[in-house]
N, C-alpha and C positions, 0 to 999 in steps of 0.2 A: 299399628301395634307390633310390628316385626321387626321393628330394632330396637322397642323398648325395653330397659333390663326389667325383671321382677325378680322375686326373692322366693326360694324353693321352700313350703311350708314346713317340709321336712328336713333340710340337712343347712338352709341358710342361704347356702349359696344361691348366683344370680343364674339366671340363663334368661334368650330372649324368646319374646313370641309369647303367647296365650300358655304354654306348659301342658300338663295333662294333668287328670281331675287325680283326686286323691282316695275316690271309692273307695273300699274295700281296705286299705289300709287302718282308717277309723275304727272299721268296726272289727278290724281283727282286735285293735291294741287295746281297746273299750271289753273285746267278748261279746258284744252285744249288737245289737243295728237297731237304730232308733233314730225318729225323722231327722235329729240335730245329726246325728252320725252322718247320715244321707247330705244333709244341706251343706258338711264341714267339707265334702266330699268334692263340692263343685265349686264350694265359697274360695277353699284354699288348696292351688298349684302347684304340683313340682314340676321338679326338672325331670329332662330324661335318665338319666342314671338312678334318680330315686324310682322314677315309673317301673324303671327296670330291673334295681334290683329288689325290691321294698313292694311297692302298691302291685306289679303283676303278680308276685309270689304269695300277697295276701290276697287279691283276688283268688287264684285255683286253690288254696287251701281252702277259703270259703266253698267255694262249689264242691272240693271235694267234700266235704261236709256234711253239706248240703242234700250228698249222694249223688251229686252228676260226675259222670265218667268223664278226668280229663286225660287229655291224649298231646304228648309232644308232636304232633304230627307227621311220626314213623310209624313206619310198621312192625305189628309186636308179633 
């Protein structure tokens, strides 16, 4: 599966390999988390550039949220 293209759920584009899950970007754009939101999450892959600037940025907003301390891994 590592030199096959697939299609990024998010922006279209191709990149190769398995991609990373699409978590947390669902349910920011939804508002909500609900099983489907969850299942869209792992059903449908991006690339890394979407992982990084899109799906991690809606992960820590969620947690911030959520009310867990997140931390750039400096020191404040």
């Amino acid at each position: 599966m590592a030199n096959e293209l697939n299609t990024c759920a998010l922006c279209g584009g191709k990149y190769e390999g398995f991609g990373n899950s699409t978590w947390g970007w669902w349910e920011m754009t939804t508002g909500c988390s609900t099983q489907e939101d969850n299942e869209k999450g792992e059903k449908y892959r991006c690339c890394d550039k979407c992982n990084a600037k899109k799906v991690v940025p809606a992960r820590l907003y969620l947690a911030k949220m959520a009310g867990v301390k997140v931390s750039n891994g400096g020191s404040n």
